[in-house]
N, C-alpha and C positions, 0 to 999 in steps of 0.2 A: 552435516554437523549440526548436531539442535543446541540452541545459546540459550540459556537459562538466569542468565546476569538481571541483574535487576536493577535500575538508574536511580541510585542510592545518595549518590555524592555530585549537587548540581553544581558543582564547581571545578567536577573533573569529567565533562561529557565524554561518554565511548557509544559508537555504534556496536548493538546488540541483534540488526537485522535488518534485512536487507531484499527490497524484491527489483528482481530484474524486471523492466520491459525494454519494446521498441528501443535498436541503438538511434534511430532517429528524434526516440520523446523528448522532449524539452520542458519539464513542470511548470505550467503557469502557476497552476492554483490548485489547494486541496481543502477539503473541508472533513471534518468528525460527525456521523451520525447522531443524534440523543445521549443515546448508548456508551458511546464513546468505544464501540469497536469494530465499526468499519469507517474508511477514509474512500473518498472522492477524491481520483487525482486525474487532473484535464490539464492537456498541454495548450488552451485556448484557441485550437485551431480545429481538429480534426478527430482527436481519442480522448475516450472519455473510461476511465478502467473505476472497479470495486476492489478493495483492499483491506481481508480483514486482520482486527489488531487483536494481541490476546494480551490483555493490561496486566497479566499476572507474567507472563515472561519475555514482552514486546515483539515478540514474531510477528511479523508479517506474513501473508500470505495471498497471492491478486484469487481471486474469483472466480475459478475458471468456468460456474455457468454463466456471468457476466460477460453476456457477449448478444450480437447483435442473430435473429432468430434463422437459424442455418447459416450463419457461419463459422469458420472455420479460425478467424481470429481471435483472441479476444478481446473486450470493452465493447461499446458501442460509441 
C-alpha cells in the first residue's frame, strides 16, 4: 500500500510511514542529513541503518546497499 497523505494539520498527527527493522532495535538516536532526506537511526549499541525520507509524500524506505561490505545484513 503507498500513502500519499501529507502532515498538513500539526495538531492532529497520523502516521504516513512506516519502516520495519530488527524486532530487537531499540531507537536511541536519529539524525537528518543537510538534505533533509535520509535519517540516521542507531540503537546506541550495536546497528547503525540509512533511511531515506521522500518530504513530498514522507515514505520511508531503509537502505538496502547500506550495509556492512559482504554482508548479508543490513546497516552497519
Amino acid at each position: 500500500m503507498k500513502l500519499t497523505a501529507l502532515v498538513s494539520d500539526l495538531t492532529r498527527p497520523r502516521e504516513v510511514s512506516r519502516v520495519a527493522l530488527d524486532s530487537t532495535f531499540k531507537p536511541h538516536w536519529l539524525a537528518f542529513d543537510r538534505g533533509g532526506s535520509r535519517l540516521v537511526v542507531n540503537d546506541g549499541k550495536r546497528r547503525l541503518y540509512l533511511v531515506s525520507f521522500d518530504k513530498r509524500t514522507g515514505a520511508l524506505e531503509i537502505d538496502q546497499a547500506f550495509r556492512d561490505i559482504g554482508a548479508l545484513a543490513l546497516g552497519v
